[in-house]
C-alpha positions in Angstrom: -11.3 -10.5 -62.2 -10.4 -10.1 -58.4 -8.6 -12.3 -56.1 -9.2 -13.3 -52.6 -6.4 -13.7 -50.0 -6.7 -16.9 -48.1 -6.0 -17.0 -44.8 -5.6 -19.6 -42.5 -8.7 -20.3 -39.8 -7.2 -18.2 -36.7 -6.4 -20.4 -33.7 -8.2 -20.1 -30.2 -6.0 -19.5 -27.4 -4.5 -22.3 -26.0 -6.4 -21.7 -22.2 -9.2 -20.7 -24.0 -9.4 -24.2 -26.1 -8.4 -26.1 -22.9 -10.9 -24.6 -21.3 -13.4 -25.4 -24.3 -12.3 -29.0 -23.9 -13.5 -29.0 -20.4 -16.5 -28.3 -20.4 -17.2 -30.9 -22.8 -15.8 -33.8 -20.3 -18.3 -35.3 -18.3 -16.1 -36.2 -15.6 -14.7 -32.8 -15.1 -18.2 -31.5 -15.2 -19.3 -33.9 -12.3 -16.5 -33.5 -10.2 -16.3 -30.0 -10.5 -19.6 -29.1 -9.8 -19.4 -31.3 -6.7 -16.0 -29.7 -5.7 -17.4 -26.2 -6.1 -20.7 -27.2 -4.0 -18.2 -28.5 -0.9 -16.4 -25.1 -1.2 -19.6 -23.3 -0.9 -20.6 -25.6 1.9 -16.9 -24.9 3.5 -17.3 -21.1 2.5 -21.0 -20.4 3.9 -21.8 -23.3 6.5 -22.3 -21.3 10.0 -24.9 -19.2 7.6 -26.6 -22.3 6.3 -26.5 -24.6 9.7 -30.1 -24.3 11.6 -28.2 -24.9 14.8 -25.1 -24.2 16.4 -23.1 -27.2 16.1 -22.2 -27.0 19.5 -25.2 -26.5 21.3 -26.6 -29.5 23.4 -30.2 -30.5 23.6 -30.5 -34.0 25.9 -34.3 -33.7 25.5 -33.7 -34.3 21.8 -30.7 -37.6 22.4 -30.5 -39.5 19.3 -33.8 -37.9 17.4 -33.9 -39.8 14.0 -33.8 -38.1 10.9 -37.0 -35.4 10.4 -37.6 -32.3 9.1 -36.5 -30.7 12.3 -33.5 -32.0 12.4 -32.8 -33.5 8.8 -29.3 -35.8 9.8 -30.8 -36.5 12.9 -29.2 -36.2 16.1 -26.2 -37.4 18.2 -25.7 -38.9 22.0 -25.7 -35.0 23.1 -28.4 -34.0 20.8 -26.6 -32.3 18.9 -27.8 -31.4 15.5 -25.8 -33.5 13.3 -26.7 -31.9 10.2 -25.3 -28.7 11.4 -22.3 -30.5 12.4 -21.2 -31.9 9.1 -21.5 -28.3 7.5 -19.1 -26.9 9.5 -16.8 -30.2 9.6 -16.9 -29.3 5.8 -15.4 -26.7 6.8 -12.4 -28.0 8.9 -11.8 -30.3 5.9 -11.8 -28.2 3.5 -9.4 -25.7 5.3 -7.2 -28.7 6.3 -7.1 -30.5 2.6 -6.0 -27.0 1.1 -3.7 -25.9 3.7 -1.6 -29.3 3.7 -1.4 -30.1 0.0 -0.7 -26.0 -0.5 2.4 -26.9 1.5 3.4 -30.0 0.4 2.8 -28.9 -3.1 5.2 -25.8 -2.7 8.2 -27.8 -0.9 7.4 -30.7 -3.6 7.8 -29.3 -6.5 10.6 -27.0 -5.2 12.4 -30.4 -4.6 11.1 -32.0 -8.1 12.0 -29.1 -10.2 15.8 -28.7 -8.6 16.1 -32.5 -8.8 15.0 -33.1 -12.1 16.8 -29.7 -14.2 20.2 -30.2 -11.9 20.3 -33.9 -12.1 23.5 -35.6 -11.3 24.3 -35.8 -7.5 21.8 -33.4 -6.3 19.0 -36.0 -8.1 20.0 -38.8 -5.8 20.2 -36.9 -2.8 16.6 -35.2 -2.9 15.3 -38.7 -4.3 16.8 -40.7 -2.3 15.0 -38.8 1.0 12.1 -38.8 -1.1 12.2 -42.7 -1.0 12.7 -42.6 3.0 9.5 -41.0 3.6 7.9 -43.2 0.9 8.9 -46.4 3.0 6.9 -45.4 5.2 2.9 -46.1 4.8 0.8 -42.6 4.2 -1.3 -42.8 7.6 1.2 -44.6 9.7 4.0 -41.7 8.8 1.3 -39.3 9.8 0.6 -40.7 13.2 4.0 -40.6 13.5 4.5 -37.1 13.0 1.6 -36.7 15.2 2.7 -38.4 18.0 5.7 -36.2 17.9 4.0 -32.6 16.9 1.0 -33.3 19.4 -2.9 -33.1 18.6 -4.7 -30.7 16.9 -5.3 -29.3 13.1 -2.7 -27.2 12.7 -0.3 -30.2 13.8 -2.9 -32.5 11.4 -2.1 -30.3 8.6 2.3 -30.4 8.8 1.8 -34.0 8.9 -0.3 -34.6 5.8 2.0 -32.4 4.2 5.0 -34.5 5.2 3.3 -37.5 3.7 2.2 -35.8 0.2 5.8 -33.7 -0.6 7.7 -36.7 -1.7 4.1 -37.5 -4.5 4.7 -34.0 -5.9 8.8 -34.3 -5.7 8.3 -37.4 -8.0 5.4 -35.7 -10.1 7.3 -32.6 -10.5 10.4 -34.5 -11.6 9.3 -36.8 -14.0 7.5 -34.1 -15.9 10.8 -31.6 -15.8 12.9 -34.2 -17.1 10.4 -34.7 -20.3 10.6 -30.7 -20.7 14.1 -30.0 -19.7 16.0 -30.4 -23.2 13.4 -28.8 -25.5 14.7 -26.4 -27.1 13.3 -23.6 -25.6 15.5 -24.2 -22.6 18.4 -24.1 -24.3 18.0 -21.2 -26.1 17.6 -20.1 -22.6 20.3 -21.2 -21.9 22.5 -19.9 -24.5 21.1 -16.1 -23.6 22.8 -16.4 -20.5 19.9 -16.6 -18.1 20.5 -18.2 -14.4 19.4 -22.2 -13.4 16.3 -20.5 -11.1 15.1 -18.4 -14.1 15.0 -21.2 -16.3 13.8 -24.0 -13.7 10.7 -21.7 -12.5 10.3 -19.4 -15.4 10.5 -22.0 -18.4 10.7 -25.6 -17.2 8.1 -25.5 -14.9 5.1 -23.6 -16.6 5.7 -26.3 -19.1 5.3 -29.3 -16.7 2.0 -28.3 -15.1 0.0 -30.7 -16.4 0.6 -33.5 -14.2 1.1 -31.2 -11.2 -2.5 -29.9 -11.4 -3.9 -33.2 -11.9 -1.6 -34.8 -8.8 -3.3 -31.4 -6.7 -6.5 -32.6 -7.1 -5.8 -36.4 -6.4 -3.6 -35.4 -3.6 -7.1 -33.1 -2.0 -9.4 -36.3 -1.7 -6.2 -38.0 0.1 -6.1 -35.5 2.4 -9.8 -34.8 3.4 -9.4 -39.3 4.5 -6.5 -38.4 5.9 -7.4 -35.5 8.3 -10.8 -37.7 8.5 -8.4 -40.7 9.5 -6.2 -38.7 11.9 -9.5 -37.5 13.5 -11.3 -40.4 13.6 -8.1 -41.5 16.1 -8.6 -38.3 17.9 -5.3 -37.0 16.8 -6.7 -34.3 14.8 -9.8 -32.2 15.3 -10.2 -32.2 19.2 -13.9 -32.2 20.7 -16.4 -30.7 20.9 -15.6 -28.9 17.3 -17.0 -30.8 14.7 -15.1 -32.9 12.0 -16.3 -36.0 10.3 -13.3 -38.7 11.3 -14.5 -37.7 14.9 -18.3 -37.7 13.8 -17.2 -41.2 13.1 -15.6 -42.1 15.9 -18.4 -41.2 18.2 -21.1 -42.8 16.3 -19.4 -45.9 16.2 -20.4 -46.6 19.0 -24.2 -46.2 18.5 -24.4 -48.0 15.2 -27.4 -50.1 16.0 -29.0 -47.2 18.3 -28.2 -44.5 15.7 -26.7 -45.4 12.7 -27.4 -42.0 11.1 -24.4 -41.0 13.6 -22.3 -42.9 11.1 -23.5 -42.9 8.2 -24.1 -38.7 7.3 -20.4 -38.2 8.4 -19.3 -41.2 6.0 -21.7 -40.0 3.1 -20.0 -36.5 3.3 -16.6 -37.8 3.1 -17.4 -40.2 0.3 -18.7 -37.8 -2.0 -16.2 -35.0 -1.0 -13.5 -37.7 -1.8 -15.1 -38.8 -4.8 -15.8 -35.1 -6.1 -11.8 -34.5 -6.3 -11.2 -38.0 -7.9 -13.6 -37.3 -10.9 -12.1 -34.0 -11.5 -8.5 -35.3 -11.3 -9.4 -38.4 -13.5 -11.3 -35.6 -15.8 -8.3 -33.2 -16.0 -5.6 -35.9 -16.5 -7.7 -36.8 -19.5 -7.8 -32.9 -21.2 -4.5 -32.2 -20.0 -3.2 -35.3 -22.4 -2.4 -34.2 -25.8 -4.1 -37.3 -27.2 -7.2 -36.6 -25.4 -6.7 -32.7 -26.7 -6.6 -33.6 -30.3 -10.2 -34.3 -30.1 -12.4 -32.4 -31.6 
């Protein structure tokens, strides 16, 4: 008579079964598949536009939509489908840019704040609640007015407004990790504050910091839409969709397809990072993870 060894069903890897659980969600599914067609569109518009966004065509002034030109056209006759591909790609570019950098000096601030604690804590909070006093697009028209126009001024100021989200982020999920007891065995081998706070503390509070990324991206494609749309931002004749909207403003009951392409693009764009931020908050939360 022979025995068996039981052994115990091996485990999947943890990315791998995160990533598992992903693909089952719905909402990640939907939002990712429109986030990954708005990079594409970002990524590959001048190849995909029929006309160059720039060109004018005054024969063709304010040509309803057709199969020539399938957004229509503006007060320049310009083709106004080529022109929201390549504002795809100022917004894009300007989203990515801005929450890259307020991302990095965020989470610098939330990790420091939340391991060291104490006095340093109040101080980096307590700035963090002087930018929060001020409202998101007002603080950014401030900065604006003092930078000057133009993107790359668009993008420090969006950054400005979204550092003190991922300081508070960042620290709230540090200060659930940072007595586990992986940090302070850590500790007790002797390794430095910056080892432990980047190295152990933070690869453990990710989860709401990815999730906060992608909610932060829809914020910023209205806010460099907003900033634009008060001509702070993208400066004509270069295409963006807050100054599509400005200009067709105008010619609502002429043209409303001015409006309403440039408003359609930002809505789903904005709505594509929602559902995959709501989606990853979901499988990022153990509870949600337990699920078969």
């Amino acid at each position: 008579m022979t025995t068996q060894a039981i052994t115990a069903p091996e485990r999947p890897h943890p990315a791998l079964d995160l990533l598992r659980k992903a693909s089952r969600h719905g909402l990640v599914l939907t939002g990712g598949s429109i986030v990954l067609l708005l990079g594409v569109l970002a990524a590959f518009g001048a190849a995909l536009a029929p006309y160059d966004p720039l060109a004018m065509d005054f024969t063709a002034r304010f040509a309803p939509p057709s199969l020539t030109h399938p957004f229509g056209t503006d007060d320049f006759g310009r083709d106004l489908f080529s022109r929201v591909l390549y504002g795809a790609r100022v917004s894009v570019q300007v989203a990515f840019i801005a929450v890259g950098i307020s991302g990095v000096v965020g989470v610098t601030l939330g990790v420091t704040a939340g391991y060291l604690s104490g006095w340093v804590d109040e101080v980096i909070m307590r700035l963090m609640d002087v930018i929060f006093a001020f409202p998101a697009v007002l603080l950014a028209i401030t900065v604006m007015a003092i930078l000057g126009r133009g993107v790359e001024n668009a993008m420090i100021a969006i950054a400005i407004v979204y550092a003190p989200i991922f300081a508070r982020v960042t620290r709230g999920a540090v200060i659930s990790v940072r007595d586990r007891e992986f940090v302070t065995a850590a500790r007790a081998l002797g390794q430095g504050h910056v080892r432990i706070m980047f190295m152990h503390v933070l690869p453990n509070a990710l989860g709401p910091i990815i999730v906060q990324t992608s909610l932060s991206l829809a914020f910023a494609i209205l806010a460099e839409a907003a900033l634009s749309f008060f001509g702070l931002g993208t400066q004509p004749p270069d295409p963006s969709w807050g100054r599509m909207l400005s200009e067709g403003r105008g010619f609502l009951g002429q043209a409303p397809w001015m409006g309403i392409f440039p408003g359609l693009a930002i809505m789903v764009s904005v709505l594509g990072f929602n559902l995959l931020g709501d989606g990853l908050r979901d499988v990022l939360d153990p509870r949600w993870r337990g699920r078969s």
